[in-house]
C-alpha positions in Angstrom: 104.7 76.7 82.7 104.4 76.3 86.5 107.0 77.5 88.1 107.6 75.7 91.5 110.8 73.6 93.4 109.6 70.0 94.1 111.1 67.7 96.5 110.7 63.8 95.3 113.4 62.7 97.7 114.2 63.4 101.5 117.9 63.1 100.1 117.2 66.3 97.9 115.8 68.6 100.7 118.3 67.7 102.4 120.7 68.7 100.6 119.0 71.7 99.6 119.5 72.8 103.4 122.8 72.1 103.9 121.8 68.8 105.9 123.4 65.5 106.5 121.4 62.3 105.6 120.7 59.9 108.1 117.9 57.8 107.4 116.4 57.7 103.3 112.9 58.3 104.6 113.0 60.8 107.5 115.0 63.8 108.6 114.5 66.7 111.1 116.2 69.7 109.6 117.6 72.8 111.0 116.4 75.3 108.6 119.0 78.4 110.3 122.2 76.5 108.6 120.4 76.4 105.4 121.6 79.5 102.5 119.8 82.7 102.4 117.4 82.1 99.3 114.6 84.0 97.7 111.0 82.9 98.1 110.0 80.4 96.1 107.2 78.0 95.4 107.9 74.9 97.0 106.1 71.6 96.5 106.9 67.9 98.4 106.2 64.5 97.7 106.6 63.8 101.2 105.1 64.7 104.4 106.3 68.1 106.3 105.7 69.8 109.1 107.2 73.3 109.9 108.3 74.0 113.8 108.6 78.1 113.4 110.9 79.6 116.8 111.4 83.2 115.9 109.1 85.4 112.8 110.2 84.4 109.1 108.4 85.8 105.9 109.1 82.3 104.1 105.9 80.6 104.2 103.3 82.5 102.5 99.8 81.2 101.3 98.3 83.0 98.1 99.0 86.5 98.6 98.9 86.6 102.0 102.1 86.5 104.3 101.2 85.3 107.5 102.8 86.6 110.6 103.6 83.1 112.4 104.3 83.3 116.2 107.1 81.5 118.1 106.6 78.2 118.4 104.0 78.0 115.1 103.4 74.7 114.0 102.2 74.0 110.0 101.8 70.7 108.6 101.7 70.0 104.9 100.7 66.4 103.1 102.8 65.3 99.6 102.1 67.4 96.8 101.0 70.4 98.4 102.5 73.9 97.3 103.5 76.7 99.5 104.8 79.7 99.4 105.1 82.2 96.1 108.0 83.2 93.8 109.7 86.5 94.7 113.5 86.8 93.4 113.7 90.2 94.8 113.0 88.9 98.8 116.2 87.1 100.0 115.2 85.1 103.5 117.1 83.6 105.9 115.4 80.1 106.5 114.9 79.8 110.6 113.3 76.6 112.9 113.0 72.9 112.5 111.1 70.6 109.2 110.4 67.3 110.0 109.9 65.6 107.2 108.7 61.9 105.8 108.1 59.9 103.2 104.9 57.9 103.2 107.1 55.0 102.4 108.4 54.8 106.0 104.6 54.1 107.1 103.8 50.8 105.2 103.2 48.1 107.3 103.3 50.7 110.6 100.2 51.7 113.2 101.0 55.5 112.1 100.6 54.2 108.2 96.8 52.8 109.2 95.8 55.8 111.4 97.5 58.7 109.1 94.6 59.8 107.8 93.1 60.7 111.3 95.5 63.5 111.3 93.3 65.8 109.2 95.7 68.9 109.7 97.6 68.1 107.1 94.8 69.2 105.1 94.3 72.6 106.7 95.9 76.0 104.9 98.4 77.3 105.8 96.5 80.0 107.6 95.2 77.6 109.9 98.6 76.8 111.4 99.0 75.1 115.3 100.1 78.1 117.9 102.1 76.6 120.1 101.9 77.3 124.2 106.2 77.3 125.6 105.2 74.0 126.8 103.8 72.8 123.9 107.1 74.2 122.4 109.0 71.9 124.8 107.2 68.8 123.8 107.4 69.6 120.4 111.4 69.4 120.8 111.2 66.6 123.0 109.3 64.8 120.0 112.1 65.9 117.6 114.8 65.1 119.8 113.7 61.5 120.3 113.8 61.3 116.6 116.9 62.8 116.4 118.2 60.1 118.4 117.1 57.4 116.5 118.5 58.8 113.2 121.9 59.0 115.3 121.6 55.5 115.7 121.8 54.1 112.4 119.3 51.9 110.4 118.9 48.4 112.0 116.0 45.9 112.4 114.0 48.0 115.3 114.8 51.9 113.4 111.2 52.0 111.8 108.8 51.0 114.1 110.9 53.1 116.9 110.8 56.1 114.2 106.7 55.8 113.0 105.9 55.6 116.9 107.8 58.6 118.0 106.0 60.4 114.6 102.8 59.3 115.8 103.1 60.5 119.4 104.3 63.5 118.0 100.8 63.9 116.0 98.7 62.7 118.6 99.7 65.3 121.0 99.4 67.4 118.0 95.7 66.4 118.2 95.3 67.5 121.5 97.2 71.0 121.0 94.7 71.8 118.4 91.5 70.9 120.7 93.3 73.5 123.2 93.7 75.9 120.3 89.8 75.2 119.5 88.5 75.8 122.9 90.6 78.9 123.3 90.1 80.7 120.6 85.9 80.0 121.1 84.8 83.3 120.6 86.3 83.5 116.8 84.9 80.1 116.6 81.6 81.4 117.8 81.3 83.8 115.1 82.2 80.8 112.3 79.6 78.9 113.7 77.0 82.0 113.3 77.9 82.6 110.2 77.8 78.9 109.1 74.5 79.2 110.7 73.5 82.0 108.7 75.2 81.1 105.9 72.9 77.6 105.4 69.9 80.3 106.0 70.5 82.1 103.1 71.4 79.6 100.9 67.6 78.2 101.8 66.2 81.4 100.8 67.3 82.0 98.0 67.4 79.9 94.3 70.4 78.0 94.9 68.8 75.0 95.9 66.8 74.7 92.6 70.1 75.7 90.8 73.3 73.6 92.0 71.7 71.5 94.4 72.2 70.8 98.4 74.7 72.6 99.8 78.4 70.3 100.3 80.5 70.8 103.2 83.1 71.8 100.9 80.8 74.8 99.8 80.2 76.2 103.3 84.1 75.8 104.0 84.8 77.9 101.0 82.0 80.4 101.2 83.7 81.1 104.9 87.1 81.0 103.9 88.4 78.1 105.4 89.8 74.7 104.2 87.3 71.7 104.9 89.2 69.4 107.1 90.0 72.5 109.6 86.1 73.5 109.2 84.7 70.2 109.8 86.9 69.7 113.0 85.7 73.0 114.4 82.0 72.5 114.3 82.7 68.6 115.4 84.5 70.4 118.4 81.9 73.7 118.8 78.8 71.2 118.4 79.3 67.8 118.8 77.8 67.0 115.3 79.9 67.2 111.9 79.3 69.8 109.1 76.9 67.5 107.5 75.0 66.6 110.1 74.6 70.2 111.1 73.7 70.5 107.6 71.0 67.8 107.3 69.6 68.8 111.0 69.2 72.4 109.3 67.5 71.1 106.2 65.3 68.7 108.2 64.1 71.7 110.5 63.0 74.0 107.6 61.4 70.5 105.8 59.1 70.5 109.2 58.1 73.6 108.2 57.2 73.5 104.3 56.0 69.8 105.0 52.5 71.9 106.4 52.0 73.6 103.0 49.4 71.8 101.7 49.7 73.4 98.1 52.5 72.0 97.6 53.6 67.4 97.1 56.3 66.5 99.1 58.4 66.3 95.2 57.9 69.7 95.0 59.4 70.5 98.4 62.0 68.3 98.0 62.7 70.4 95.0 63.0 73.6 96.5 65.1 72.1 99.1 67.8 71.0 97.0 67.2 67.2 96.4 67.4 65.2 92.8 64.8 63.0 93.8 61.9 62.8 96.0 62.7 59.8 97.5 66.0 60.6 98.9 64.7 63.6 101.0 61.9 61.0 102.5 64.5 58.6 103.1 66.7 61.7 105.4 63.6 62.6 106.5 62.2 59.1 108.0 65.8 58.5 109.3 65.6 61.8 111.4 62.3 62.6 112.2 61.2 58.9 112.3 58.2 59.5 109.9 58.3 59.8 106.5 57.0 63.5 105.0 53.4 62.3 104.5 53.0 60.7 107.8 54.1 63.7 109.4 52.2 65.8 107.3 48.9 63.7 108.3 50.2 63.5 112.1 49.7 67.7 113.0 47.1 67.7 110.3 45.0 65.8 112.7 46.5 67.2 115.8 
């Protein structure tokens, strides 16, 4: 039997840290006046998101223990598990949870847009790391929610709460396009290896055998989760994983297209596709010709 703590309620990790309740659907809690525990797996039917000030071994991912910095953001979306069972490593929790139910976003701007946020998809590896004045805006967020939570539910405490989440995120959005651009040489070498990932996957029988190759395949083949993939090559390129995948697969078509031993089934085929027709259909919609017609065009050139 699995053997993991879930949170259904923001009243229960609440009171699993020693924290007052202030608002059924919401809290930012101060993990340092939680109880020493031991690790545990931990699972949440609510949203969370982990503001780490000082190093803590509490959030692992696997068997990895990642060595978050100060000032570490990590977001997690309902019904993901962290962490791993270890009765013999006693921690003292440290740093800030905000956490919320996806109940407090019906009927809110943050409730239509909160699947932009596609970091609360990444692992846990792939955690924000925070500048000191991101840091300082990051508390600023939370203590503008604090405040609200000190006020007491009334008529306005909703829609003042979802907007301060949602400015929260969006600069969120932005301190994870600063982390992209300045960590560009490690994205670099993703992109290379992406790069020569797609090449090998072409050469060899894989095609025939499962089929075109999925975004979610690349992300997994380079170790990385395929939200926090597809941002970075959106970011490093201007075009999405799939794109860059379909531009890859039309350039080598443009090559087999001029082997006349072989239909344009046949190297459809080798290329990965089910049918025939939906590689001309890619095909026309990127090159503008269909296989044939191009074929027959630098045939007679």
């Amino acid at each position: 039997m699995e053997d993991v703590l879930r949170f259904k309620t923001i009243r229960e990790y609440n009171a699993f840290n020693n924290h007052t309740t202030l608002h059924p659907l919401v809290s930012i809690v101060d993990l340092s006046k939680a109880d020493p525990r031991e690790l545990r797996r931990m699972a949440y039917e609510f949203y969370v998101v982990f503001l780490k000030q000082i190093y803590c071994g509490d959030l692992r991912y696997g068997l990895n223990t990642y060595d978050y910095e100060e000032g570490t953001l990590i977001f997690l979306a309902p019904g993901q598990i962290i962490g791993e069972n270890d009765k013999e490593n006693i921690y003292q929790p440290q740093g800030y949870a905000l956490v919320f139910h996806p109940d407090l976003l019906q009927g809110t701007t943050l409730g239509r847009h909160m699947s932009d946020y596609t970091f609360f998809s990444y692992e846990v590896s792939e955690a924000l790391h925070l500048s000191e004045k991101e840091r300082m805006i990051v508390r600023d967020c939370f203590s503008k929610i604090e405040y609200e939570l000190g006020q007491g539910i009334d008529k306005h405490s909703k829609k003042l709460i979802a907007a301060n989440i949602e400015l929260f995120l969006d600069y969120c959005v932005r301190f994870y396009d600063r982390q992209f651009i300045t960590r560009e040489t490690a994205n670099k070498g993703i992109l290379e290896r992406f790069d020569s990932l797609l090449n090998q996957y072409f050469q060899s029988d894989k095609p025939t055998k499962i089929g075109l190759p999925t975004v979610a395949y690349c992300a997994e083949e380079l170790n990385l989760s395929s939200n926090y993939f597809g941002d970075l090559i959106k970011k490093d390129t201007g075009k999405s994983a799939q794109e860059f995948i379909q531009m890859t697969i039309i350039n080598m078509a443009k090559e087999r297209v001029f082997d006349l031993d072989k239909s344009v089934g046949e190297i459809a085929y080798e290329l990965g596709f089910k049918y025939p027709q939906h590689f001309s259909r890619l095909f026309k919609q990127r090159v503008g010709q269909t296989p044939n017609e191009y074929r027959l065009l630098k045939n007679v050139n």
